[in-house]
C-alpha positions as CSV (number, residue, x, y, z in Angstrom):
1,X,-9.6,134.8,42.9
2,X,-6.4,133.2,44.3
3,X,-4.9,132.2,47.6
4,X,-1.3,131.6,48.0
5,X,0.7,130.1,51.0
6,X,4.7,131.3,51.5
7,X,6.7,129.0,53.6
8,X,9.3,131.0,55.3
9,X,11.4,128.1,57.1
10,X,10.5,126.1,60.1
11,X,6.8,126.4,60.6
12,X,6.5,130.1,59.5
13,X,3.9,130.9,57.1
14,X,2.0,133.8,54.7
15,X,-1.4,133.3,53.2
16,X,-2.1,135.7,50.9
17,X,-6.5,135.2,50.0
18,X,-7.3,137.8,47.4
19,X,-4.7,140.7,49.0
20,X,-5.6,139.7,52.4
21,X,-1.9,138.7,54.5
22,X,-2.2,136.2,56.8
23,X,0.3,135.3,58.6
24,X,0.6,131.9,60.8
25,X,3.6,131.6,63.2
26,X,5.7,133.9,62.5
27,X,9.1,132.7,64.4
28,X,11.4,135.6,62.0
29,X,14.1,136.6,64.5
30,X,16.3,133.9,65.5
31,X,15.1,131.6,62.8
32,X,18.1,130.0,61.0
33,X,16.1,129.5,57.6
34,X,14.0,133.1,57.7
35,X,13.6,133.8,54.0
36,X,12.7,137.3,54.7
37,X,12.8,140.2,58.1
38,X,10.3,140.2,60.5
39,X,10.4,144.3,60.1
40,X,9.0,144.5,56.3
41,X,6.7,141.7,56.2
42,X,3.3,142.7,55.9
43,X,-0.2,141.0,58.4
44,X,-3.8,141.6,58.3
45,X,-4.1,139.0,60.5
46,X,-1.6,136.5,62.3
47,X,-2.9,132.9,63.8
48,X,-0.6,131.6,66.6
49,X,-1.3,128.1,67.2
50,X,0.4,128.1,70.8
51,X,3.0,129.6,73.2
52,X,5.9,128.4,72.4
53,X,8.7,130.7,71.4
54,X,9.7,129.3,67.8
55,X,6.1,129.8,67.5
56,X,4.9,133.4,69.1
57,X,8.2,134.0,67.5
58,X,7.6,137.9,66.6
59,X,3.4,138.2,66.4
60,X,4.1,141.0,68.8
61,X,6.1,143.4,67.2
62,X,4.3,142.6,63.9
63,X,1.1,143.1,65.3
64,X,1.8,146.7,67.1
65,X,3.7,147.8,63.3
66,X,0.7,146.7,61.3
67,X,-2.2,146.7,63.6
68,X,-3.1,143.1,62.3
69,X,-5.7,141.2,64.3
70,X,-4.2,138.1,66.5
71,X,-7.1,135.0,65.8
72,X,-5.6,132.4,68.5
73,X,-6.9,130.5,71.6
74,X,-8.6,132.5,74.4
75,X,-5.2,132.2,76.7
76,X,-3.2,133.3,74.2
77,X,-5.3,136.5,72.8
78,X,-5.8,137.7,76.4
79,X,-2.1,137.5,76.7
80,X,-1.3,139.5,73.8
81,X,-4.0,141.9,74.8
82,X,-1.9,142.5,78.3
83,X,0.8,142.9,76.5
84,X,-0.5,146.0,74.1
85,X,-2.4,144.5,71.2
86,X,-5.1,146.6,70.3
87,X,-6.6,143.9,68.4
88,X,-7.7,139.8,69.0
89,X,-9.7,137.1,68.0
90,X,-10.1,134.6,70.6
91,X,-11.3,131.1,69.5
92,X,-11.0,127.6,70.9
93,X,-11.2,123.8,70.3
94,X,-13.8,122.9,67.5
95,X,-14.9,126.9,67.7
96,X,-14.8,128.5,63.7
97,X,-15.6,132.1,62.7
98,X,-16.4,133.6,59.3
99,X,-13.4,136.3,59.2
100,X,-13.8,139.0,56.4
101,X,-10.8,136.8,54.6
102,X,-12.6,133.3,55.1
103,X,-13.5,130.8,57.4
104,X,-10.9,129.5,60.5
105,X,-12.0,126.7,62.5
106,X,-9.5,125.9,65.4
107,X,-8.8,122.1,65.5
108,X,-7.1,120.0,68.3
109,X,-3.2,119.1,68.6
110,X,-1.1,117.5,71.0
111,X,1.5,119.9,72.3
112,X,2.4,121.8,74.7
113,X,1.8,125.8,74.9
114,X,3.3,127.6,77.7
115,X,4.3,130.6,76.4
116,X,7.5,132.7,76.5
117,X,7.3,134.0,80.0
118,X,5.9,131.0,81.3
119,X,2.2,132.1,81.3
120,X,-0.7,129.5,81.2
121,X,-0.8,129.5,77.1
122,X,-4.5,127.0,76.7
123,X,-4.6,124.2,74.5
124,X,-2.8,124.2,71.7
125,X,-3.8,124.1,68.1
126,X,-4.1,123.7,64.1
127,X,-6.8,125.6,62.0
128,X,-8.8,124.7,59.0
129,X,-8.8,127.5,56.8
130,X,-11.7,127.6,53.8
131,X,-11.3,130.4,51.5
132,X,-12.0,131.1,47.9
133,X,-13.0,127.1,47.5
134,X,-9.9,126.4,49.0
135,X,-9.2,124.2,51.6
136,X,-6.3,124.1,54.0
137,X,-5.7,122.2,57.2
138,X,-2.4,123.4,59.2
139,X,-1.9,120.2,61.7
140,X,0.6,122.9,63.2
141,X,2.8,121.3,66.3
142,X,1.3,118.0,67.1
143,X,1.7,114.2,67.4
144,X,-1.0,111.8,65.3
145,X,-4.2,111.6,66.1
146,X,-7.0,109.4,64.4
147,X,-9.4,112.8,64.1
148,X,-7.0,114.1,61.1
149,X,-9.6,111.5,59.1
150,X,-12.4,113.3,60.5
151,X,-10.5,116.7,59.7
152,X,-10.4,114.9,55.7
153,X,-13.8,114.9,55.1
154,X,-13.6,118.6,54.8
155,X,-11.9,117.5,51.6
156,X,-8.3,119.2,51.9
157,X,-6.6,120.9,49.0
158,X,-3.5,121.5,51.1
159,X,-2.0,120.2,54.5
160,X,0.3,121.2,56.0
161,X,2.2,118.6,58.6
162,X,5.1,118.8,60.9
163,X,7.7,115.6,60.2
164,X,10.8,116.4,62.3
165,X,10.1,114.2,64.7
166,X,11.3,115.0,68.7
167,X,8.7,117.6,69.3
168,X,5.7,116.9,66.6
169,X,5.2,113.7,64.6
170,X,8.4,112.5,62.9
171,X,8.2,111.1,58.9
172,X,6.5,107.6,59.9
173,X,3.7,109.0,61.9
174,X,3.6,112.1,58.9
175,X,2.5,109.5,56.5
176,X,0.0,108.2,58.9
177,X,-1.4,111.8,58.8
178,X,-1.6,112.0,55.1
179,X,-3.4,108.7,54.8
180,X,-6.1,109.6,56.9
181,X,-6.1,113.0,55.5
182,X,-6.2,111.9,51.9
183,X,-5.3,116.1,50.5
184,X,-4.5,116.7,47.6
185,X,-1.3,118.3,48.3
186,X,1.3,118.2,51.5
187,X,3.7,120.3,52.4
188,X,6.0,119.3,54.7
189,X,7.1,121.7,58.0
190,X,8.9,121.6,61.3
191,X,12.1,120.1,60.0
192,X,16.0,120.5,59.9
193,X,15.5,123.9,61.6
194,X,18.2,122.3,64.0
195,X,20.5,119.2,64.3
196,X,17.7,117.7,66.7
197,X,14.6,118.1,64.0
198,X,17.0,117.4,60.7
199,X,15.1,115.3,58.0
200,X,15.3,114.5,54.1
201,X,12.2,115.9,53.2
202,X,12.2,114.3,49.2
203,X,12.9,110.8,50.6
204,X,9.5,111.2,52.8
205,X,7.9,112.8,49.5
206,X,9.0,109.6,47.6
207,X,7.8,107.6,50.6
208,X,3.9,109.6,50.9
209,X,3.8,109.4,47.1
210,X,4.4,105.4,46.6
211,X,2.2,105.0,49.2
212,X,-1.0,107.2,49.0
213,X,-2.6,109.1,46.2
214,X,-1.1,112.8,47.4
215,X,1.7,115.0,46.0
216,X,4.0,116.4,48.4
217,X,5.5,120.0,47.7
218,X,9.2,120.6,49.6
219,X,9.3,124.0,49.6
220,X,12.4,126.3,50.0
221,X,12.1,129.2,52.7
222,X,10.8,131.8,51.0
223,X,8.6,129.6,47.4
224,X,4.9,129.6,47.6
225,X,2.1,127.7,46.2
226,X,-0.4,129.7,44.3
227,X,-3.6,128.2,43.7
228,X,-6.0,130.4,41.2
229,X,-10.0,129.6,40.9
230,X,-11.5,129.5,37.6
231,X,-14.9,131.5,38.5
232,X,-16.9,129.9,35.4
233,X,-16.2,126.2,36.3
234,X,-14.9,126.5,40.0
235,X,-11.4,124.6,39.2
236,X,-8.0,125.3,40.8
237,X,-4.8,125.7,38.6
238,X,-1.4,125.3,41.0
239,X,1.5,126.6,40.9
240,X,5.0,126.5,42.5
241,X,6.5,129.9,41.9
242,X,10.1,131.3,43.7
């Protein structure tokens, strides 16, 4: 049993859960650090945690090649439906579902989500994702908020937390987040995508591990973290692979 996460520059990600592709904002096209084309990767399902562009990026033109389900707010599934999607998931605020690849709770973030054509595009959001005894919270595009210790007690393997600042908590705030979090692991997203977001990345890893008791993976577009379950004795081996 194993899940892996891909980071694919910006805030673009694939979860692989036992062969299952999930994909969470896939902004491909016109994304400076894309590690890969938005016409050969592969969804089962694609979470969109709000409207904007560098977000929606290209859900809709994965979603009609592959037929993947879309699992986002109610807004934001309606609008895909109108748009052609044959299949959605609609969830809100606090509202969690048991998909065939694992459980997705939607939690709060605050954002904005208008999306590309200016539609009404709901509240925004991150998900909690529990699968295969794995545990990942996807803050997604938001500022802090003293409910990420609440989110903690679901006892996080991985979170992953914008820190470029402007638009979503910047590397001060991050820590915050990863102190009342307490995960295991953090990866950091939502940086130096553009002059206005630029961060260094390994000084706030030296600055989260000084300070709390968590290990902070940079990634490179395109490296994932693989994290394999041990069925007799239920422990996780982790890896970084290229």
């Amino acid at each position: 049993m194993s899940v892996s996460l891909t980071y694919h520059g910006h805030a673009a990600l694939s979860i692989n859960i036992d062969g299952t592709n999930v994909l969470v904002d896939p902004f491909i096209t016109g994304n400076p650090l894309a590690s890969i084309d938005s016409s050969s990767i592969e969804a089962d399902y694609i979470l969109v945690s709000h409207g904007h562009e560098d977000h929606v990026g290209d859900t809709l033109s994965i979603a009609k090649r592959t037929g993947a389900t879309i699992i986002a707010n109610l807004e934001i599934a309606n609008w895909f439906s109108s748009q052609g999607v044959v299949s959605v998931h609609p969830h809100h605020i606090g509202g969690g579902y048991d998909h065939p690849f694992g459980y997705v709770k939607l939690t709060q973030a605050h954002h904005g989500s208008a999306l590309p054509d200016g539609s009404y595009g709901g509240n925004p959001c991150g998900f909690l994702i529990q699968a295969l005894g794995t545990t990942l919270y996807l803050a997604c595009d938001t500022g802090l908020f003293s409910d990420m210790e609440i989110i903690g007690e679901e006892g996080i393997d991985l979170a992953v937390l914008p820190i470029g600042d402007n638009f979503t908590m910047g590397p001060k705030d991050a820590l915050r987040a990863v102190k009342m979090i307490s995960p295991t692991l953090v990866l950091p997203v939502h940086y130096n995508t553009w002059p206005l977001i630029e961060q260094n990345a390994l000084e706030w890893k030296q600055s989260v591990e000084k300070e709390t008791s968590s290990k902070v993976c940079v990634l490179q577009p395109g490296q994932r973290i693989h994290y394999k379950t041990n069925q007799d004795n239920g422990t996780k081996d982790v890896t970084i692979e290229s």
